[in-house]
C-alpha positions in Angstrom: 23.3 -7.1 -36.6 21.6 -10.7 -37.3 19.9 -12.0 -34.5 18.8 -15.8 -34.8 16.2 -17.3 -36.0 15.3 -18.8 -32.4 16.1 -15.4 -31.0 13.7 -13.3 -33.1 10.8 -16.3 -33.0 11.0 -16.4 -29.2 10.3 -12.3 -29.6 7.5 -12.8 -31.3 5.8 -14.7 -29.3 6.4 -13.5 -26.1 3.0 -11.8 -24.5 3.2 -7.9 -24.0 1.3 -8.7 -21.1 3.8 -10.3 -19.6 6.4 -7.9 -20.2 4.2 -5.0 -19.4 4.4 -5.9 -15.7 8.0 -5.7 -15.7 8.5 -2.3 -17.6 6.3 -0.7 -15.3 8.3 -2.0 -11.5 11.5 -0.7 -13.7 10.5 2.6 -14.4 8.1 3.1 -10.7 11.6 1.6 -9.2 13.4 4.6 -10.8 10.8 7.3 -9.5 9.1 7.4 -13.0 5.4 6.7 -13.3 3.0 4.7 -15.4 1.8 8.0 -17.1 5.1 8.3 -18.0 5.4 4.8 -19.5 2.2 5.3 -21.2 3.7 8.5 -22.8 6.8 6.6 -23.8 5.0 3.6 -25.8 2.4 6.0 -27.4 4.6 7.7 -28.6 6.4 4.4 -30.5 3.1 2.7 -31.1 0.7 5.2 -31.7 -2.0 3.0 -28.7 -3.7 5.4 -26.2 -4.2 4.0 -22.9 -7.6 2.4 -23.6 -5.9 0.2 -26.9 -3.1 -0.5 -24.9 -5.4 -1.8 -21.9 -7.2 -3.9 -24.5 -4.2 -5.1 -25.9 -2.9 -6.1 -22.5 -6.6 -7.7 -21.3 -6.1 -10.1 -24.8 -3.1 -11.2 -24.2 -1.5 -10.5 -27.7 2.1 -11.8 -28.9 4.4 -8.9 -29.6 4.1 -9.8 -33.1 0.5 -9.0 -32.7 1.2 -5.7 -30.5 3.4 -4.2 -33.1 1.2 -5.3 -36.6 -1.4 -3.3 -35.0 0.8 -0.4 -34.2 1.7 2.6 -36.4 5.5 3.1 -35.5 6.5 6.6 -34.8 8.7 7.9 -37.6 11.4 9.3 -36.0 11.7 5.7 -34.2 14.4 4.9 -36.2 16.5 7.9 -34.3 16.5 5.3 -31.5 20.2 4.3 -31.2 22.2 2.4 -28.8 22.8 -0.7 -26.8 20.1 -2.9 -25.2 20.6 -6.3 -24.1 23.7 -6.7 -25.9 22.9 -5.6 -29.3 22.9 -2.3 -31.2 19.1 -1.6 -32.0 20.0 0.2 -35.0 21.8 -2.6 -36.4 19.4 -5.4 -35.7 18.0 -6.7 -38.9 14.6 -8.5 -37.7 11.9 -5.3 -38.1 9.5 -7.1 -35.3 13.0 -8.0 -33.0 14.1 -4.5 -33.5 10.6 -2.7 -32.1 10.5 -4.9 -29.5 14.5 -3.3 -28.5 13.5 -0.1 -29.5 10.7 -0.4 -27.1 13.0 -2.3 -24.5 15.9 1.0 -25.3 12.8 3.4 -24.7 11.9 2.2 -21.2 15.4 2.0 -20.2 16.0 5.4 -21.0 13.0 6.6 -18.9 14.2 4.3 -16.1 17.2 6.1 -16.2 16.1 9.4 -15.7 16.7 10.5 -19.3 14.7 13.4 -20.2 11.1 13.0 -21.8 11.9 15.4 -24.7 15.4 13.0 -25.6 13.6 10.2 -25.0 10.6 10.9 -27.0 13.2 12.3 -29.8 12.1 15.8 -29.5 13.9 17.5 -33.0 
């Protein structure tokens, strides 16, 4: 799936720290907790909790937040629909973290188990 050029720019430079706020009130909303959260994007990123506190306290783009990442390899079993598009079909690399993140916290916020979540093989 192509995503536009406005699309995937506007991904780029949107703040994790901004977005962080709202991942965690989904997935406490839900009965899940930060730990779990935490869990969830180590697990795609590779940051501990101190990195990802830095990385939050310096306000980086999400271009930034995932060219210092080291992408889990079996990230690419992430499948499905988030906000209207198919993550494994979206062409951008940097758009398709970001959904592959976004798919990953909506997963957890939906009770999905940690082990499918997390792509236990």
């Amino acid at each position: 799936m192509n995503t536009s050029d406005t699309h995937n720019q506007r991904m780029a430079k949107m703040t994790f720290a901004l977005v962080y706020p709202m991942y965690l009130e989904k997935v406490e909303k839900k009965g899940r907790t930060k730990e779990e959260l935490h869990q969830v994007i180590e697990w795609l990123t590779g940051f501990d909790e101190k990195k990802l506190q830095e990385l939050i306290e310096e306000k980086v783009t999400f271009e930034i937040f995932f060219q210092k990442a080291t992408i889990n390899p079996n990230a690419h079993l992430i499948t499905g629909l988030i906000c209207g598009y198919r993550v494994e079909e979206i062409e951008n690399p940097l758009t398709q973290q970001v959904r592959y993140l976004d798919k990953l916290v909506d997963e957890l916020a939906k009770g999905r188990k940690m082990e499918k979540i997390l792509r236990v093989v």
